[in-house]
N, C-alpha and C positions, 0 to 999 in steps of 0.2 A: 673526220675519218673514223678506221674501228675503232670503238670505245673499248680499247684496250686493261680500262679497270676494271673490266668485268672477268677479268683471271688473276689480279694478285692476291687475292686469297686462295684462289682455288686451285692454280698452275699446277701445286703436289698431287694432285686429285684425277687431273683431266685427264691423263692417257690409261687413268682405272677405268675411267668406264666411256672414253671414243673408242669403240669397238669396232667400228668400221672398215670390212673388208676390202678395201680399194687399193691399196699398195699398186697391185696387179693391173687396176683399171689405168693408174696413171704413169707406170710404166713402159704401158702399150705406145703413150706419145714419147716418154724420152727415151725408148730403147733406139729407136731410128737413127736419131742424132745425137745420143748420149752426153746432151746438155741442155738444162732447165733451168726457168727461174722458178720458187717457189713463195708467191708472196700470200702474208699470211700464214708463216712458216710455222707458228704456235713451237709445239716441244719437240718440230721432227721427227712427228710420227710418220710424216708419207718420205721428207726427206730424208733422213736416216739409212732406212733401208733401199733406197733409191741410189744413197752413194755406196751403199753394200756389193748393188750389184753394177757397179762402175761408174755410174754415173756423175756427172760435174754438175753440181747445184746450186744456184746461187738464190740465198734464202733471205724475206725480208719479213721481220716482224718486231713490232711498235711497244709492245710488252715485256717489262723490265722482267715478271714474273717468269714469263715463259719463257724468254730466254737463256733465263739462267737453269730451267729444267734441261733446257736443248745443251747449253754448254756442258753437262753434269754428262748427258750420256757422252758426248764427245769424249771427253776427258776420260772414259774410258776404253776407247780405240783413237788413237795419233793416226792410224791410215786413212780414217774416214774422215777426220777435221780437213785432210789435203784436200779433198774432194769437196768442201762446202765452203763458198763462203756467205756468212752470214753477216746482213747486217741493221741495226736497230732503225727502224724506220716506217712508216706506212704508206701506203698503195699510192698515194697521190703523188707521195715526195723522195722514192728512193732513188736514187741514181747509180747506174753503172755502166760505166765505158766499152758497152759491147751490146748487141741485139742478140735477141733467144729466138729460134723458132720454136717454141714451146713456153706458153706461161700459166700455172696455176693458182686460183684461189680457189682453196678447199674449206668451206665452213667458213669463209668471210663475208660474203657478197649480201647479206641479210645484214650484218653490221656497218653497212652505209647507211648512212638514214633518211637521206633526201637524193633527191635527182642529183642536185647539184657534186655531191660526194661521190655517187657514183658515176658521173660525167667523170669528175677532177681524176677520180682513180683508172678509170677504162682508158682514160685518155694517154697517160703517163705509160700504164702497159702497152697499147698500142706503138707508142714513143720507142716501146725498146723492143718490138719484136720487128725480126725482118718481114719483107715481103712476102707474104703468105703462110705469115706465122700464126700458128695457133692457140686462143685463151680460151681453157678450159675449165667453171667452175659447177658448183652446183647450188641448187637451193630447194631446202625445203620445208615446200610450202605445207605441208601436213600440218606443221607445228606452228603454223601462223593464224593461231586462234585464243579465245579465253579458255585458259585449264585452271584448277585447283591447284592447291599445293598435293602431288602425287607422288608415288614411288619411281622411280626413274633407274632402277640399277642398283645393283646389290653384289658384290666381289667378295670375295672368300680365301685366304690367304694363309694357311696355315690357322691358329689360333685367331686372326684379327678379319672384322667383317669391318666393309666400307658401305656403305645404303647412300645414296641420293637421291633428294629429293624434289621435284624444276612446278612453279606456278608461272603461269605467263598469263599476263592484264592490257589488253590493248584499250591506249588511247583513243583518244578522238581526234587526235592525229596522226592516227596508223603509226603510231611508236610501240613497237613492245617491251613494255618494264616486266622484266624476266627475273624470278628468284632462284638462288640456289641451294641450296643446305644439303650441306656432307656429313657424316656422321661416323665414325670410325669406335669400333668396338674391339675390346681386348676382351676373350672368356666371355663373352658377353655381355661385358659391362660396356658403359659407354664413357670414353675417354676424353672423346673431342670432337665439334660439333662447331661448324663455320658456315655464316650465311654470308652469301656473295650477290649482290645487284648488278646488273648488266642492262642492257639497251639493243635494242633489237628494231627495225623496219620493217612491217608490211608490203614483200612487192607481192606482183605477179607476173607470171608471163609474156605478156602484150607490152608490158612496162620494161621485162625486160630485154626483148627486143625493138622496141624503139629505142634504148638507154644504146644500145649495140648498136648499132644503124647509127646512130648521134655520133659516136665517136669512133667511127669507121670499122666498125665489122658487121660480116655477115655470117649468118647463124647456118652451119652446113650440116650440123644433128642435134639430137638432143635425146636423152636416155632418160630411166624411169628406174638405173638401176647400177651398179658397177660393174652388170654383167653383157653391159650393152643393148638392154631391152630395149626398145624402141616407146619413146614418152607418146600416152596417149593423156588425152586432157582429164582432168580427176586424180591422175597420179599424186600419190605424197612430193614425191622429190622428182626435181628436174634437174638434169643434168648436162650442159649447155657446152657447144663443143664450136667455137667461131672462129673466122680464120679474117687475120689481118687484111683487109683489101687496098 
C-alpha cells in the first residue's frame, strides 16, 4: 500500500509548500451530501477546511508523521475534531461501519505501486461507497519522468526561508525512487537540512481505466485542472471523477 515512510521526516515541511488550490474543487462533491470519506488524508489540508465549512469527514491515513501534523491543527479548534473522524490506516484495509456517496484520494493514487495495490485499494473504496457513489482522485502524470535534483519551492516567513528540492530516477520497473531535501534558513544561514526517500509508480491513463473498470467503476469525467477543464491527452495531470456502478 502507500509507502507512507516517505513523510516521516518531511510531514513538518508538506503543507509549506502543497500549495494546491482544490479545496473548492472537492467541495463541489461534498457540499451536496455534506459527508465524505477522505482517504489518504496526509495533514488535512483538503479535510480541514472541508469540516470548516460543515462538513462530516471521515479521514484515513497510514502515516504516523502526518498524522500527528493533522491532530496538531485539530488540537487547535474542538469544533472541527466533532466533525472528523480520523483514522490510522491505508486504502486497502480501512474500515467503517457506514457507506459514503463521496470518496477522495488526493495525491495518493501514484503511491500504489502495482496493479495488484491498486485493485486491493479501489476495491475496499468501492466496498464503502453507496450505489452511485463517487471516487474522485487525481494523478499526475507530468512528474512521471527522470528529473535532477531541482529547485521545487521556496517559502519566505518572516526572517526563516524553506527551499525544496525533488530528483525523481525511474526504474526499469516503472517504480519511482523520488528524493527530497528541505532546507530551512534563519537570516540566511542555513539551520537545517533533511533528505527524505519515498517511492512512487508509473501509471497512465489506459491503465487507469481498466484498474477502474476491474473493480467496478466507470469513469464519468476527467479534468486537466481544479477548475474543471476538461482533460485532453498531453495534459500534466488528470483528474478522474468515477461513479460506483
Amino acid at each position: 500500500m502507500i509507502r507512507h515512510d516517505g513523510y516521516d521526516r518531511a510531514a513538518v515541511f508538506y503543507d509549506l509548500f502543497d500549495t494546491k488550490d482544490n479545496v473548492d474543487f472537492f467541495h463541489h462533491y461534498a457540499q451536496p451530501t455534506g459527508i465524505i470519506a477522505d482517504i489518504g488524508a496526509g495533514t488535512g489540508r483538503i479535510a480541514i477546511p472541508l469540516a470548516a465549512r460543515g462538513i462530516q469527514v471521515y479521514c484515513v491515513e497510514p502515516s504516523e508523521a502526518m498524522l500527528k501534523e493533522f491532530e496538531k491543527k485539530l488540537a487547535k479548534d474542538i469544533r472541527l475534531s466533532r466533525r472528523i473522524t480520523l483514522q490510522k490506516n491505508d486504502a486497502a484495509a480501512f474500515e467503517f461501519d457506514r457507506r459514503f456517496p463521496a470518496a477522495f484520494l488526493s495525491g495518493a493514487y501514484d503511491h500504489f505501486m502495482d496493479d495488484d495495490e491498486r485493485i486491493a485499494a479501489l476495491s475496499n473504496m468501492h466496498r464503502h461507497l453507496e450505489t452511485g457513489g463517487k471516487i474522485v482522485f487525481d494523478v499526475f502524470l507530468g512528474s512521471m519522468k527522470n528529473s535532477p535534483l531541482h529547485p521545487a519551492g521556496s517559502i519566505t516567513q518572516g526572517t526563516t526561508e524553506y527551499r525544496r528540492y525533488i530528483k525523481s530516477t525511474i526504474g526499469s520497473d516503472n517504480r519511482i525512487e523520488v528524493l527530497l531535501v528541505y532546507e530551512k534558513y534563519q537570516r540566511g544561514r542555513l539551520t537545517q537540512r533533511i533528505e527524505q526517500q519515498s517511492q512512487a509508480a508509473v501509471v497512465n491513463r489506459k491503465q487507469t481505466h481498466e484498474v477502474l473498470a476491474m473493480t467496478g467503476f466507470e469513469v464519468v469525467h476527467e479534468y486537466s485542472d481544479y477548475q474543471f477543464k476538461k482533460f485532453t491527452p498531453g495534459d500534466d495531470l488528470l483528474i478522474v471523477e468515477a461513479e460506483r456502478t
